[in-house]
C-alpha positions in Angstrom: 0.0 0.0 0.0 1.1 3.9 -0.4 0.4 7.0 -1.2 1.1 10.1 -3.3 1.5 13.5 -1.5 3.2 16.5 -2.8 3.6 20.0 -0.8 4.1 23.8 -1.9 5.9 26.0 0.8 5.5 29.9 0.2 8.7 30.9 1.2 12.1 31.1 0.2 15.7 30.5 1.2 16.4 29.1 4.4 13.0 29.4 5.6 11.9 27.5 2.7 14.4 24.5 3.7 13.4 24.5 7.2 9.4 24.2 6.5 10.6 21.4 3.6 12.8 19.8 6.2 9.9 19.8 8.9 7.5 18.3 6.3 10.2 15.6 5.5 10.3 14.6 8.8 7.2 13.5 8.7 7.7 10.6 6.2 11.1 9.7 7.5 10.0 6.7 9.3 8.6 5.2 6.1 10.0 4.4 2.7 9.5 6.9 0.2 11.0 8.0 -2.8 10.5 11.5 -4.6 9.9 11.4 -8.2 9.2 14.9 -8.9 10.2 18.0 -7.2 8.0 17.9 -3.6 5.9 15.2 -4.7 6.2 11.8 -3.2 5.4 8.0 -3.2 5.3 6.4 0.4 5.2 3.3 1.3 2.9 2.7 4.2 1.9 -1.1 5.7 -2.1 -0.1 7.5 -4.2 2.4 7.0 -3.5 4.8 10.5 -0.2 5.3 8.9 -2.1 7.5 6.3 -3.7 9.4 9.4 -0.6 9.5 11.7 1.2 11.2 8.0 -1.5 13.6 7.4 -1.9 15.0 10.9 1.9 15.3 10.9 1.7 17.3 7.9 -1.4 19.4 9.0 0.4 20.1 12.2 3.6 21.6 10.0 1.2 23.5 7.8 -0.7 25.3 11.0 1.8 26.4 12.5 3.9 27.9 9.9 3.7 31.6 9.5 4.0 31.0 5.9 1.6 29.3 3.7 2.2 25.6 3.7 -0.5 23.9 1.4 -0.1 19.5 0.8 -2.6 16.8 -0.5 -2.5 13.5 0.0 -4.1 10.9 -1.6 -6.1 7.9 -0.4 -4.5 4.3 0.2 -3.8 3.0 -3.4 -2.8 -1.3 -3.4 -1.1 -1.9 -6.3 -1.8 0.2 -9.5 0.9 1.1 -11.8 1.9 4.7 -12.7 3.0 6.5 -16.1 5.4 9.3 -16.9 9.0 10.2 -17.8 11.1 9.5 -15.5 14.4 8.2 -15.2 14.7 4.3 -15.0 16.2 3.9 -11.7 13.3 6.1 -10.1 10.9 3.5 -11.8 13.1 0.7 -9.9 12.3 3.2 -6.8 8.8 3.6 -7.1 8.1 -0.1 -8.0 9.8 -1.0 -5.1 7.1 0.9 -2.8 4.0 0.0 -4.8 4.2 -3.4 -5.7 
């Protein structure tokens, strides 16, 4: 199981890292790879992980001072995607939706 979720942080320079580096701390304890800039595929094993990722999220977006926006989408099993990407990212994102 996974899911997609991609971010957009209205800020810039170091501020812009921080918020990005608070919103990747909420996926670190999973497996994830990033395909696109801020977009991501994560790998998640039941169905609170979803929950305990969005509230994360939500929780960076509140209380930024900036405007944080993310979605998230719902539990997808298996599935395949399409796009251009490089072959060893489709090795990457095989590896956390199969």
């Amino acid at each position: 199981m996974h899911v997609m979720l991609s971010w957009d942080i209205n800020a810039v320079g170091d501020r812009w890292n921080q918020i990005n580096d608070q919103l990747l701390a909420c996926i670190k304890p999973y497996s994830w790879v990033r395909p696109i800039h801020n977009t991501y595929i994560v790998q998640v094993a039941w169905a609170e992980q979803r929950t305990t990722i969005t509230s994360a999220l939500t929780n960076v977006a509140k209380n930024s001072r900036e405007n944080v926006n993310f979605l998230i989408s719902p539990i997808m099993t298996g599935g395949g995607y399409d796009g251009w990407l490089p072959q060893d990212t489709w090795q990457l994102i095989n590896q956390r939706t199969a």
